[in-house]
VEXZABA-579010 format. One record per residue (C-alpha): residue number from 0; y, x, z. Coordinates in nm, 4 decimals, padded with zeros to 6 digits. Each point is the difference from the previous one (the first is absolute). Layout:
# VEXZABA-579010
<i->NUM | c2->Y | c1->X | c3->Z>
...
//
This chain:
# VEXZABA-579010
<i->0 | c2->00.0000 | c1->00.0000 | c3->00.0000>
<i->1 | c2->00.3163 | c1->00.1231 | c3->-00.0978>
<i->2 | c2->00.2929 | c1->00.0522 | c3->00.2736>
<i->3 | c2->00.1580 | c1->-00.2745 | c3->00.2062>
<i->4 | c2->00.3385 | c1->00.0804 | c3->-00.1174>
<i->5 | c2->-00.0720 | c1->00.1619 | c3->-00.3034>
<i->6 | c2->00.2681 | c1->00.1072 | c3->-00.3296>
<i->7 | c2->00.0454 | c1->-00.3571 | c3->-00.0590>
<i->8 | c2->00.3689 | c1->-00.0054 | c3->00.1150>
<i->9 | c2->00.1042 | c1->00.2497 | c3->-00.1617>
<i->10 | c2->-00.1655 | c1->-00.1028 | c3->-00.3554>
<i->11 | c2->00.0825 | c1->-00.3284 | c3->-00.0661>
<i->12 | c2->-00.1554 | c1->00.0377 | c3->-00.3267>
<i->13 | c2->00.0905 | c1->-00.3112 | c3->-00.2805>
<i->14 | c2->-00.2962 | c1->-00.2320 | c3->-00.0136>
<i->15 | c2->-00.1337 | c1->-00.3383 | c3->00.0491>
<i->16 | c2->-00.3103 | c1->-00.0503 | c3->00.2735>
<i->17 | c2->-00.3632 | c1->-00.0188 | c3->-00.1587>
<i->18 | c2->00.0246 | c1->-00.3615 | c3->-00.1896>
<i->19 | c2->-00.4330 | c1->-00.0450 | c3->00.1099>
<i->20 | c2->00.0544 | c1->00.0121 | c3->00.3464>
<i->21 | c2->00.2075 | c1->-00.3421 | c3->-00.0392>
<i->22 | c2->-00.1907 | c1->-00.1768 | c3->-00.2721>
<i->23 | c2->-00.2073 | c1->-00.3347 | c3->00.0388>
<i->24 | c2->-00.2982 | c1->00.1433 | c3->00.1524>
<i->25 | c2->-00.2261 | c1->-00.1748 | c3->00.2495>
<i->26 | c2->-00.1944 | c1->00.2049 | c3->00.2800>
<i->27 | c2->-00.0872 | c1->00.0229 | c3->00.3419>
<i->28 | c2->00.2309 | c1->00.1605 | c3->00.2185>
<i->29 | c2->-00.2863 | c1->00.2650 | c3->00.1566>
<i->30 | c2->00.0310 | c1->00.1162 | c3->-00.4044>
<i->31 | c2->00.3766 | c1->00.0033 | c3->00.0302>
<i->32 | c2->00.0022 | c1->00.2448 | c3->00.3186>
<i->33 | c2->-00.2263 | c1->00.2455 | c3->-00.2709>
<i->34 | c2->00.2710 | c1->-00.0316 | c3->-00.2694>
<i->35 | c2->00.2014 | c1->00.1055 | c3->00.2405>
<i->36 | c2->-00.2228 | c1->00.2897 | c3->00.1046>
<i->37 | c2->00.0369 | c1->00.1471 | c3->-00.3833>
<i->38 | c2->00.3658 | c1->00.0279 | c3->00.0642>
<i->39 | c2->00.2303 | c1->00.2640 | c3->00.0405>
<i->40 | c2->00.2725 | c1->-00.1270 | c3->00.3596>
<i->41 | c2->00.2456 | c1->00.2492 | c3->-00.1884>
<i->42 | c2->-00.0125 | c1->-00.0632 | c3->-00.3644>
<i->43 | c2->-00.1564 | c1->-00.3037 | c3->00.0171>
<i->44 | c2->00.1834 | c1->-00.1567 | c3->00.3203>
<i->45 | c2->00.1329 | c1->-00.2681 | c3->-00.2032>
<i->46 | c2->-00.3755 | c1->-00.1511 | c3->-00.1040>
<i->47 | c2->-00.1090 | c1->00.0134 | c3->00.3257>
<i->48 | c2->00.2667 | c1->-00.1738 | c3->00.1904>
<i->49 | c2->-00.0406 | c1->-00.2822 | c3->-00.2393>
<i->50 | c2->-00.3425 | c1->-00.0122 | c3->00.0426>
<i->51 | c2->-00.0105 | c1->00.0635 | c3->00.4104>
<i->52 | c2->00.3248 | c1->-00.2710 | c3->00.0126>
<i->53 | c2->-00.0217 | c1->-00.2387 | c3->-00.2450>
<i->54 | c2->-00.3626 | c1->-00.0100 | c3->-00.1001>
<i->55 | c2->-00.2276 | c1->00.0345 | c3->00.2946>
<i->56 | c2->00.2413 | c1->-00.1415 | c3->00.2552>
<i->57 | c2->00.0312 | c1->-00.4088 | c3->-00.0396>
<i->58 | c2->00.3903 | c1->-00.1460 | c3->-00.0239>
<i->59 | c2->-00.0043 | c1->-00.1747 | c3->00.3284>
<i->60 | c2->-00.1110 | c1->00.3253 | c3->00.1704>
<i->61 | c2->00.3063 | c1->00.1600 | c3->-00.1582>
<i->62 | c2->00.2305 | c1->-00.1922 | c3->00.0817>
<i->63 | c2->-00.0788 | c1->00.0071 | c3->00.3281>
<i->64 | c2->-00.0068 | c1->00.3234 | c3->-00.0320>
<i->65 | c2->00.3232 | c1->00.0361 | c3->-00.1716>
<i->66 | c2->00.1528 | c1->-00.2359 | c3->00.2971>
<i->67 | c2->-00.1049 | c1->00.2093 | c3->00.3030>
<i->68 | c2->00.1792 | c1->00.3237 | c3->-00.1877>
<i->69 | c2->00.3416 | c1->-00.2270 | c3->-00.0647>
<i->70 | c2->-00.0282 | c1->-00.0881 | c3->00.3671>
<i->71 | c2->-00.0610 | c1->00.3976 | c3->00.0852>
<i->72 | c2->00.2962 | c1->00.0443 | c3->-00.1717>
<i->73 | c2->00.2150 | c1->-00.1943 | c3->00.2106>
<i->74 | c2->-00.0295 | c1->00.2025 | c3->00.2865>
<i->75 | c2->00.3076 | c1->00.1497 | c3->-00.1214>
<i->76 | c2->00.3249 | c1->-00.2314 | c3->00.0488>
<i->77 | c2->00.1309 | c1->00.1486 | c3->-00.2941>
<i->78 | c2->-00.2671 | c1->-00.0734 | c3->-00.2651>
<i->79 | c2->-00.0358 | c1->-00.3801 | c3->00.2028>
<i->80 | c2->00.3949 | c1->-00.0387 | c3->-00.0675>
<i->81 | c2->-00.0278 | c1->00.0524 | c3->-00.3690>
<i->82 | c2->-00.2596 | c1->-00.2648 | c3->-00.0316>
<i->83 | c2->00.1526 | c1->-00.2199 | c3->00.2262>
<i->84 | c2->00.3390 | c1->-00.0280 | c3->-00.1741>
<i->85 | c2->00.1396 | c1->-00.2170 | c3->00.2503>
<i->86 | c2->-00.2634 | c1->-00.2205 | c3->-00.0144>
<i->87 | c2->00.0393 | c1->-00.0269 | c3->-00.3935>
<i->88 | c2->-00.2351 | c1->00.2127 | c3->-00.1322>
<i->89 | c2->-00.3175 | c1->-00.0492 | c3->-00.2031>
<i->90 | c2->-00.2268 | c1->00.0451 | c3->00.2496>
<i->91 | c2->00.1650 | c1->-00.3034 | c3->00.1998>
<i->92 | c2->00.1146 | c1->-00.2436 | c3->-00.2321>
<i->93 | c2->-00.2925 | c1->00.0815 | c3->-00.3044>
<i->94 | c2->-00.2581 | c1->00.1953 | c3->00.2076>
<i->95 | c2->-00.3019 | c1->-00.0874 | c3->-00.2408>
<i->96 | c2->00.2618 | c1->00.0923 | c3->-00.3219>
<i->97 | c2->00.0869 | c1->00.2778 | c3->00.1987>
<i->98 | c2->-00.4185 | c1->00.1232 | c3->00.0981>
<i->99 | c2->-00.0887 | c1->-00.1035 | c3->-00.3674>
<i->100 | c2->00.2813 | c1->00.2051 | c3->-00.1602>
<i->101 | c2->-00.0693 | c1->00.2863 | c3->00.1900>
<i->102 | c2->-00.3763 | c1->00.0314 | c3->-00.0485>
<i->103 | c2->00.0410 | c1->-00.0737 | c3->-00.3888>
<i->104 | c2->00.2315 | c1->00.3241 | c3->-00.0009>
<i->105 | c2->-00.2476 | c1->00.1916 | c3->00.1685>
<i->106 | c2->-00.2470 | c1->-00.0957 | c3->-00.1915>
<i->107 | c2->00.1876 | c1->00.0761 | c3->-00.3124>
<i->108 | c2->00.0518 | c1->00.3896 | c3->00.1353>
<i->109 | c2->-00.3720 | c1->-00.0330 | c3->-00.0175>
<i->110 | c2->-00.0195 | c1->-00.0998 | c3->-00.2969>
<i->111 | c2->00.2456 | c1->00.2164 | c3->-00.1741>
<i->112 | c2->-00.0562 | c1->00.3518 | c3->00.2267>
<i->113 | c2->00.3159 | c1->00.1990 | c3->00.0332>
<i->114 | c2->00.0000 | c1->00.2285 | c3->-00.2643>
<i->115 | c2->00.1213 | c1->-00.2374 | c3->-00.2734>
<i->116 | c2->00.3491 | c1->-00.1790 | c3->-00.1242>
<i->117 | c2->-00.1769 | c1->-00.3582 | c3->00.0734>
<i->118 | c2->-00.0545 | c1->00.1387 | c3->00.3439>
<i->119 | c2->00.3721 | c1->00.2262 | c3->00.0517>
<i->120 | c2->00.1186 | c1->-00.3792 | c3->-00.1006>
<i->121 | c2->-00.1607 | c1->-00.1640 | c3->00.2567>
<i->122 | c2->00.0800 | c1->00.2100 | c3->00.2633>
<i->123 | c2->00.3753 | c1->-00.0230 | c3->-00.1018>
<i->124 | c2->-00.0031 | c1->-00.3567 | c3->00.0210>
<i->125 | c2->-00.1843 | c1->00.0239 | c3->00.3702>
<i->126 | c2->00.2995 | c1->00.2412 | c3->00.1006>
<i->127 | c2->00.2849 | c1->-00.2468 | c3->-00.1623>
<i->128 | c2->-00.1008 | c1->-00.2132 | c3->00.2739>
<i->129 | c2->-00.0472 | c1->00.2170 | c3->00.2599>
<i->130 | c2->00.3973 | c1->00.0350 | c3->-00.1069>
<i->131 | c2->00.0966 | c1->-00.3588 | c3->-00.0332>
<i->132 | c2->-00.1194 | c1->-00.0555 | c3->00.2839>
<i->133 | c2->00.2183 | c1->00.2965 | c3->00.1997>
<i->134 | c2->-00.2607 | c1->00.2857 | c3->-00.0492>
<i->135 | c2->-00.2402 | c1->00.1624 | c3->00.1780>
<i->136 | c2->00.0389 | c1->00.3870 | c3->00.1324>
<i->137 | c2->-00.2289 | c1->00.2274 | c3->-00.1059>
<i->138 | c2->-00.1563 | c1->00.0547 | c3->00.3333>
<i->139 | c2->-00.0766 | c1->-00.4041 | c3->00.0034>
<i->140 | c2->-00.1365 | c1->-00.0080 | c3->-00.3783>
<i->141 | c2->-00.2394 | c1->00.2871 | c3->00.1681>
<i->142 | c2->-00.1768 | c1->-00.1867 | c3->00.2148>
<i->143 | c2->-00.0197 | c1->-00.2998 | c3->-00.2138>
<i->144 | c2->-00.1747 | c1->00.2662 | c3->-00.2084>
<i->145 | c2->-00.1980 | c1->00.0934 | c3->00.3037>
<i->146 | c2->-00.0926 | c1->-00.4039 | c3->00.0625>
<i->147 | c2->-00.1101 | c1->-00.0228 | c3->-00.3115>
<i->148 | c2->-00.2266 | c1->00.3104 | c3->00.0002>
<i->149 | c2->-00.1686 | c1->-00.0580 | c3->00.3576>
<i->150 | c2->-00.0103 | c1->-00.3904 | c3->00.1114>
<i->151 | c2->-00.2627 | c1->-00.0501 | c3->-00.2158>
<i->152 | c2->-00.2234 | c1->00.2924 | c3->00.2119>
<i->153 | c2->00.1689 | c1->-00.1601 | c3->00.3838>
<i->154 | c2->-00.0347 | c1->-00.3297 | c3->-00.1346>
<i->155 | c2->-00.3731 | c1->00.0478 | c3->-00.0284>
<i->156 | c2->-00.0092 | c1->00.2186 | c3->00.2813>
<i->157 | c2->00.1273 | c1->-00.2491 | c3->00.2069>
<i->158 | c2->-00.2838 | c1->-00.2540 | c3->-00.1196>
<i->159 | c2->-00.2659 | c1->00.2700 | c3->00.0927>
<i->160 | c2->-00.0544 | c1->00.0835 | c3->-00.3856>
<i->161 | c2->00.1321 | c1->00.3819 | c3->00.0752>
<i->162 | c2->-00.2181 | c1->00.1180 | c3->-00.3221>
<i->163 | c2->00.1014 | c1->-00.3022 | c3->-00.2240>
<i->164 | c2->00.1886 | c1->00.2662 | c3->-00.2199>
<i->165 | c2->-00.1403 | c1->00.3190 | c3->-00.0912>
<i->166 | c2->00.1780 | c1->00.3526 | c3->00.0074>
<i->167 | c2->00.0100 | c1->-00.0156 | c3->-00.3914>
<i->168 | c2->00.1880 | c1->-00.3322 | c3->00.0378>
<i->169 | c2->00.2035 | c1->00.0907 | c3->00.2649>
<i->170 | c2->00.1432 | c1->00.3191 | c3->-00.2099>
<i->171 | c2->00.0156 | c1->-00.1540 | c3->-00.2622>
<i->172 | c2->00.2513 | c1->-00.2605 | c3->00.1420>
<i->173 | c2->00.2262 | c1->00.2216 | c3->00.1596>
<i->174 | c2->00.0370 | c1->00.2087 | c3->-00.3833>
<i->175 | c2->00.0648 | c1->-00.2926 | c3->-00.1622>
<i->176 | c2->00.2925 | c1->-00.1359 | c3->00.2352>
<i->177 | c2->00.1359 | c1->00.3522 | c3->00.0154>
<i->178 | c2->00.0446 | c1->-00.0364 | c3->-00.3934>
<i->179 | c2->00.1550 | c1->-00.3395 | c3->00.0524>
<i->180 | c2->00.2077 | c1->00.1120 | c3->00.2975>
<i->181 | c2->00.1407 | c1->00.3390 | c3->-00.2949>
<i->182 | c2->00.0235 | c1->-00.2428 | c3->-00.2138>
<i->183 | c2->00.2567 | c1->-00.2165 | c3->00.1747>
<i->184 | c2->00.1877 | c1->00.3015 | c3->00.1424>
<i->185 | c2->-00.0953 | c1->00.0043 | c3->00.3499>
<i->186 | c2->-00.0414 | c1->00.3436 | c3->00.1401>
<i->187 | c2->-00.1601 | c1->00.2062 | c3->00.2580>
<i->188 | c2->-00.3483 | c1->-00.1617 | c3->-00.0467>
<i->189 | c2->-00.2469 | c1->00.2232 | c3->00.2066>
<i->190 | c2->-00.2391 | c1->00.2169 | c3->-00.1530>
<i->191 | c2->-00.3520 | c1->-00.1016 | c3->00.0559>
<i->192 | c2->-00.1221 | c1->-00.3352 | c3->00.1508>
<i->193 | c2->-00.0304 | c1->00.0806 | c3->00.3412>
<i->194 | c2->00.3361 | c1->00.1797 | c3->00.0421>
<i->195 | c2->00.1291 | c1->-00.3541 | c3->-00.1485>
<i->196 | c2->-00.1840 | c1->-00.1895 | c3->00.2650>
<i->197 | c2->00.1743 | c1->00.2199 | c3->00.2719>
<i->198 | c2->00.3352 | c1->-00.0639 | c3->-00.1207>
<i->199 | c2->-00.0813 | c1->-00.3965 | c3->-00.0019>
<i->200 | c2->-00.1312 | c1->-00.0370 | c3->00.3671>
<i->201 | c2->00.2735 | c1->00.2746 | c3->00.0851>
<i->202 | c2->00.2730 | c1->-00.2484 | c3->-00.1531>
<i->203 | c2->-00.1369 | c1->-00.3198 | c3->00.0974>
<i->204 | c2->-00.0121 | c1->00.1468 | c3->00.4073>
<i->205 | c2->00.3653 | c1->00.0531 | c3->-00.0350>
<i->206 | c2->00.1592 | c1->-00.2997 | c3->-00.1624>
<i->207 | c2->-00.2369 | c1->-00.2477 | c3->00.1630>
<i->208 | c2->00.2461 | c1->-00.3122 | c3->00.1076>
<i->209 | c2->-00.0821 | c1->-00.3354 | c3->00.0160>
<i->210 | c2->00.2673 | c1->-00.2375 | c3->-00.1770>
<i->211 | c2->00.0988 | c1->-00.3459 | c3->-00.0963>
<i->212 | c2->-00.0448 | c1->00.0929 | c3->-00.3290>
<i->213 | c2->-00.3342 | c1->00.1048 | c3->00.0022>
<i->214 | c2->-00.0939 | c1->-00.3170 | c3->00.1338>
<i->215 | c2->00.0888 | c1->-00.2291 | c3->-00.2408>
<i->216 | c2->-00.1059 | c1->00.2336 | c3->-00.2721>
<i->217 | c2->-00.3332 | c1->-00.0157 | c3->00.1273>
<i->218 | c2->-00.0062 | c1->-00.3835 | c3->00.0209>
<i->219 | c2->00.0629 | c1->-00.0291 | c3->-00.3455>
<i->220 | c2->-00.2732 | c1->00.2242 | c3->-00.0648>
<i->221 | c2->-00.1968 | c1->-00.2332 | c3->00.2158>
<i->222 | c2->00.1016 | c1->-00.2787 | c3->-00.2254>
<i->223 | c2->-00.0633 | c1->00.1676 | c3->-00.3165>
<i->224 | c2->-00.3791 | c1->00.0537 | c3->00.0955>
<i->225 | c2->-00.0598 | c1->-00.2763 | c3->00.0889>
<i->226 | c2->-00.0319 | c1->-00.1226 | c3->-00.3471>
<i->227 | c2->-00.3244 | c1->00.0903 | c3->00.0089>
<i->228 | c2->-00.1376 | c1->-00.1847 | c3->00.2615>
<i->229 | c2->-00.0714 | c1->-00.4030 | c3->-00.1272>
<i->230 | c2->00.1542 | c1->-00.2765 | c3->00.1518>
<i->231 | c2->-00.0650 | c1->00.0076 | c3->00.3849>
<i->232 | c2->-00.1524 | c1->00.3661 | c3->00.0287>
<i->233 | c2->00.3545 | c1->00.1158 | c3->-00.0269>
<i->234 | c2->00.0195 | c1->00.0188 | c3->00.3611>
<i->235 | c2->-00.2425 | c1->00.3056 | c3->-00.0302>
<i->236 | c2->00.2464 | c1->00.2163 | c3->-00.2253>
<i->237 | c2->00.1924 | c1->00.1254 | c3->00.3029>
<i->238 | c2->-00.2578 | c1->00.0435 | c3->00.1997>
<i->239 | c2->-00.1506 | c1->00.2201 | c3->-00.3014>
<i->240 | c2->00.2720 | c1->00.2456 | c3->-00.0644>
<i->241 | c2->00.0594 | c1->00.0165 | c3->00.3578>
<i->242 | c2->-00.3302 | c1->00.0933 | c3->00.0617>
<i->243 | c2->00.0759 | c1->00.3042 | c3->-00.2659>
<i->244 | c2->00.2738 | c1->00.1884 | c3->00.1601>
<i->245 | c2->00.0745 | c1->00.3301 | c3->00.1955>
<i->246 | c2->00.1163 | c1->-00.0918 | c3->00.3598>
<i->247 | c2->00.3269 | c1->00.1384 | c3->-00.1027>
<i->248 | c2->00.0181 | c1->-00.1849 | c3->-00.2587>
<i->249 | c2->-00.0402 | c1->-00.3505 | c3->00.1455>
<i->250 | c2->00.2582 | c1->00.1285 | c3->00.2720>
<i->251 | c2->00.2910 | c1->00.0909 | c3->-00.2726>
<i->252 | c2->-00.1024 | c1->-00.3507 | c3->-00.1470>
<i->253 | c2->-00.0523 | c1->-00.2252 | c3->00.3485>
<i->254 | c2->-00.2869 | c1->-00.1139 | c3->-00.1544>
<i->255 | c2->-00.1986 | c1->-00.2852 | c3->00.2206>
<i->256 | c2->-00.3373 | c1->00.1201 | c3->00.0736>
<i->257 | c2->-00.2872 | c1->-00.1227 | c3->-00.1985>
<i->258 | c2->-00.2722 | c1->-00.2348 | c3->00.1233>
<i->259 | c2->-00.2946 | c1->00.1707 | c3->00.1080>
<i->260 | c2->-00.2404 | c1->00.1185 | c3->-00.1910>
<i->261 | c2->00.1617 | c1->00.0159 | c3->-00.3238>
<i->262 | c2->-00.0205 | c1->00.3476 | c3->00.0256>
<i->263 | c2->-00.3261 | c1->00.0503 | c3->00.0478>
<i->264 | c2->-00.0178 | c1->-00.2806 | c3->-00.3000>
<i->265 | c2->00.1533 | c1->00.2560 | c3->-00.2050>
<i->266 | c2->-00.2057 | c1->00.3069 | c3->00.0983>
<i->267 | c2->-00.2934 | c1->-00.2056 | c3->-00.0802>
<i->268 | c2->00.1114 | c1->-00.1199 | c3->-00.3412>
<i->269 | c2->00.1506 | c1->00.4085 | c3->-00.0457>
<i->270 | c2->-00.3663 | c1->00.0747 | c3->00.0116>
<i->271 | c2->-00.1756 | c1->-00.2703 | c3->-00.1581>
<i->272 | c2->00.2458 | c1->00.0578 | c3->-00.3336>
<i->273 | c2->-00.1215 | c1->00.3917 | c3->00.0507>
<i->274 | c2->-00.3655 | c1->-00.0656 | c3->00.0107>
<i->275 | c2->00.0243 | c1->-00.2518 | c3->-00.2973>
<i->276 | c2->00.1391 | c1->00.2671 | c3->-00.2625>
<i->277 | c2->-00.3195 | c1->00.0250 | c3->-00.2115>
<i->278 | c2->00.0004 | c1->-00.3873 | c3->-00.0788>
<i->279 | c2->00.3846 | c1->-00.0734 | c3->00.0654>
<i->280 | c2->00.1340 | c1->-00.0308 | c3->-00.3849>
<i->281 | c2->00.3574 | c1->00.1050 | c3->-00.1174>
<i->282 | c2->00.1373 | c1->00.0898 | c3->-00.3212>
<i->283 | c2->00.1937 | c1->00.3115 | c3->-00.0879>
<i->284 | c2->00.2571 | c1->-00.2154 | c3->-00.1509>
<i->285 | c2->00.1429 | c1->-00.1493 | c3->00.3130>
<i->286 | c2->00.3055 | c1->00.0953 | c3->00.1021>
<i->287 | c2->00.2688 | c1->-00.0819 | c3->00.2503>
<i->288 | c2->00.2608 | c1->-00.0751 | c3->-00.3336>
<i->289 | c2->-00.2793 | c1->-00.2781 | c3->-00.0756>
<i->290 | c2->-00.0587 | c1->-00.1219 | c3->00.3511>
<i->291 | c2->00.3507 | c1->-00.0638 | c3->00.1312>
<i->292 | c2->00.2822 | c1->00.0741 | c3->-00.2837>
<i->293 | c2->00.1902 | c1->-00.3542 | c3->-00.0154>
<i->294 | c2->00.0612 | c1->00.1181 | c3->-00.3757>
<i->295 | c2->-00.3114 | c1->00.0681 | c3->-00.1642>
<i->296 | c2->-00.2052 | c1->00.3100 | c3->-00.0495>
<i->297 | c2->00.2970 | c1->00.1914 | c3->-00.1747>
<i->298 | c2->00.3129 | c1->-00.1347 | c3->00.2139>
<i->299 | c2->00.3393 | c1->00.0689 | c3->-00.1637>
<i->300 | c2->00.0918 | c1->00.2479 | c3->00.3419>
<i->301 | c2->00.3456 | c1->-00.0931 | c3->00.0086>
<i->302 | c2->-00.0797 | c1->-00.3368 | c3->00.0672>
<i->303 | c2->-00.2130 | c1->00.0887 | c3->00.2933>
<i->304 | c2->00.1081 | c1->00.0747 | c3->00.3595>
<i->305 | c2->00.3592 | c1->-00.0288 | c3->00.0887>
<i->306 | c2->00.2416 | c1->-00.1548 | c3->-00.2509>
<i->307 | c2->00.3743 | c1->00.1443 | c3->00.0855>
<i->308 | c2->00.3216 | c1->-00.0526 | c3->-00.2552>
<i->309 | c2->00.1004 | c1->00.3306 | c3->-00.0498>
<i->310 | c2->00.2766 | c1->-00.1311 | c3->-00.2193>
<i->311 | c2->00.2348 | c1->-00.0505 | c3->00.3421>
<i->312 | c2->-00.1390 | c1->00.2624 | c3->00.1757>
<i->313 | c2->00.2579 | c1->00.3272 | c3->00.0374>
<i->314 | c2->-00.2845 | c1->00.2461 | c3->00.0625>
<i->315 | c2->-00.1060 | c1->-00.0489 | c3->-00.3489>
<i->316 | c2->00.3906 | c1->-00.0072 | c3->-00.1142>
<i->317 | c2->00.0347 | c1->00.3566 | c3->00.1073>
<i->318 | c2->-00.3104 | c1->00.1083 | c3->-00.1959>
<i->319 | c2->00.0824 | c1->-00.1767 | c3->-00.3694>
<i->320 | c2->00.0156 | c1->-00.3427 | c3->-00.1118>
<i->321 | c2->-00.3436 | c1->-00.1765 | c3->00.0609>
<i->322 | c2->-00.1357 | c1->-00.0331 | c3->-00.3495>
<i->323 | c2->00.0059 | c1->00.4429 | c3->-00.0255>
<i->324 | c2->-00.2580 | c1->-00.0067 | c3->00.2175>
<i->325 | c2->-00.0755 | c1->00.1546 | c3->00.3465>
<i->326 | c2->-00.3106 | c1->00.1598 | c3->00.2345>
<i->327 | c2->00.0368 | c1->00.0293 | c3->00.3095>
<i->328 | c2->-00.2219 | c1->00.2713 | c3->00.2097>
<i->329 | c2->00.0701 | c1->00.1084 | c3->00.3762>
<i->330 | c2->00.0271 | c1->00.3438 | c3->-00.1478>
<i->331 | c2->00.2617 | c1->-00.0700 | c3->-00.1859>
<i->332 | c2->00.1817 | c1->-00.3194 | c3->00.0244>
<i->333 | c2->00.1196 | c1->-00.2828 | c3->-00.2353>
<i->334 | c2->00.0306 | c1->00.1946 | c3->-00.3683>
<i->335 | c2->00.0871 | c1->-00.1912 | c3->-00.3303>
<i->336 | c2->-00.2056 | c1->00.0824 | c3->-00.2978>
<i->337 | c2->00.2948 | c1->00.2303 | c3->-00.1376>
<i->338 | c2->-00.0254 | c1->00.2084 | c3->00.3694>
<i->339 | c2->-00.3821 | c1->00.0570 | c3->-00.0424>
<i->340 | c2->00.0387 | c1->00.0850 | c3->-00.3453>
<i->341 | c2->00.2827 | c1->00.2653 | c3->00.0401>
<i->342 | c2->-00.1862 | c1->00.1205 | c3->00.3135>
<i->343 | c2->-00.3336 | c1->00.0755 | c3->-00.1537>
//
């Protein structure tokens, strides 16, 4: 197996991810974990996270997933305030827009890698509302990075699936959200996978504050997921992610505490879906674009996420008029298209 950290940072070379790891093929997921085994967590770190992510995991498990690491990130007041809005952000008034949108991006730097112009595009729209929206510092872009690379390993963990996710998997994620996080511009990205693990818990000891903000964020969350539940088995869906999260986590949040024995629920269904992967079916195909985008399976991304009229806003005065184009990075700023161009 090639490095944890490996060249890939540094080598962003210009191509599209293997096309036959996404095509309409039926299998067991036990024969998805040996695809996986045939990859490279460097060169290939792409494939894999796809298939680990997308593939083997279901889309309710995901989400879920996906939930407890938006709820991790609230532990800082300053990430919770820029969701919160004063109580008019997504995640309050159009939580399931908000989860769906979110997911459907991710899944579409799955789909397109990070070493392509589909993908640079992408990521440029992701940071335009990271903008709109008042920005986030480098340091808090970082550990959404870091969420993003670990909850899926604590979120297991903390179902008593510790070896849900292999090594290979588990490298493999962390180089391909290190390409994401260069390609959006954030810096300082630790070396290896473990150094980046460090820096999380190190940040997430000292910024840990409960707030309002967090709160409510979460109960949206709460009200997003349970979408999935029918009729009157919603009353479970708290109860569920609850179940899922960190201690600190459901302090930050003020989450109630769930009923018992949905926990141990949980662990039990953690290892029934493990023990079931030679006769459990997926296809290669599925993908988080075509289980929760709102737009179809190729989503025009400026009409996903947060809509903002830039026309009337004087950050994007100072840069050029609106129709020259701008990217926005954390690096860098707010640039119009005639900025970048005379800059590179």
């Amino acid at each position: 197996m090639s490095s944890e950290s490996g060249p890939q940072a540094g080598a962003q070379e210009r191509r599209q991810p293997l096309a036959e790891y996404w095509e309409d093929r039926t299998m067991s997921v036990a024969d998805v974990r040996k695809l996986i085994t045939e990859l490279d967590p460097v060169d290939n770190d792409v494939e894999i996270t796809h298939l680990s992510l997308e593939v083997v995991v279901p889309p309710m498990f995901a989400h879920a997933a996906f939930t407890g690491g938006t709820a991790r990130g609230m532990i800082h007041p300053a990430e919770a305030t820029v969701g919160y809005r004063k109580g008019t952000g997504d995640g309050i008034v159009r939580p399931h827009h908000r989860d769906n949108d979110t997911l459907a991006f991710f899944g579409l730097f799955m789909r397109e890698g990070y070493r392509s112009d589909a993908a640079q595009a992408v990521f440029d729209r992701v940071q335009q509302i990271h903008h709109d929206v008042n920005g986030l510092h480098n340091d808090l872009q970082l550990h959404i990075l870091g969420l993003l690379t670990f909850e899926p390993d604590r979120y297991v963990e903390g179902l008593g699936a510790p070896g849900f996710f292999t090594d290979r998997e588990k490298y493999a994620r962390y180089n391909f959200w290190k390409g994401v996080g260069t390609g959006m511009g954030i810096t300082d990205i630790p070396g290896s996978y473990h150094e980046f693990q460090l820096w999380v818990e190190d940040f997430e000891r000292r910024t840990f504050k409960p707030s309002k903000a967090a709160r409510e964020i979460y109960r949206g969350q709460t009200r997003s997921f349970s979408r999935y539940f029918p009729g009157p088995t919603r009353i479970l869906a708290p109860h569920v992610l609850t179940a899922g999260l960190s201690p600190m986590t459901k302090q930050a949040v003020d989450a109630d505490p769930a009923w018992p024995g949905v926990h141990k629920a949980l662990c039990a269904g953690m290892a029934a879906m493990r023990g079931t992967e030679r006769f459990r079916k997926t296809n290669l195909s599925r993908t988080w674009v075509s289980q929760f985008s709102r737009l179809g399976e190729n989503p025009d991304i400026h009409a996903l996420g947060y809509q903002h009229d830039v026309t009337s806003d004087r950050r994007y005065q100072k840069a050029g008029p609106a129709e020259a184009g701008y990217r926005y990075t954390v690096a860098r700023g707010l640039e119009s298209a005639a900025q970048e161009e005379s800059r590179a």
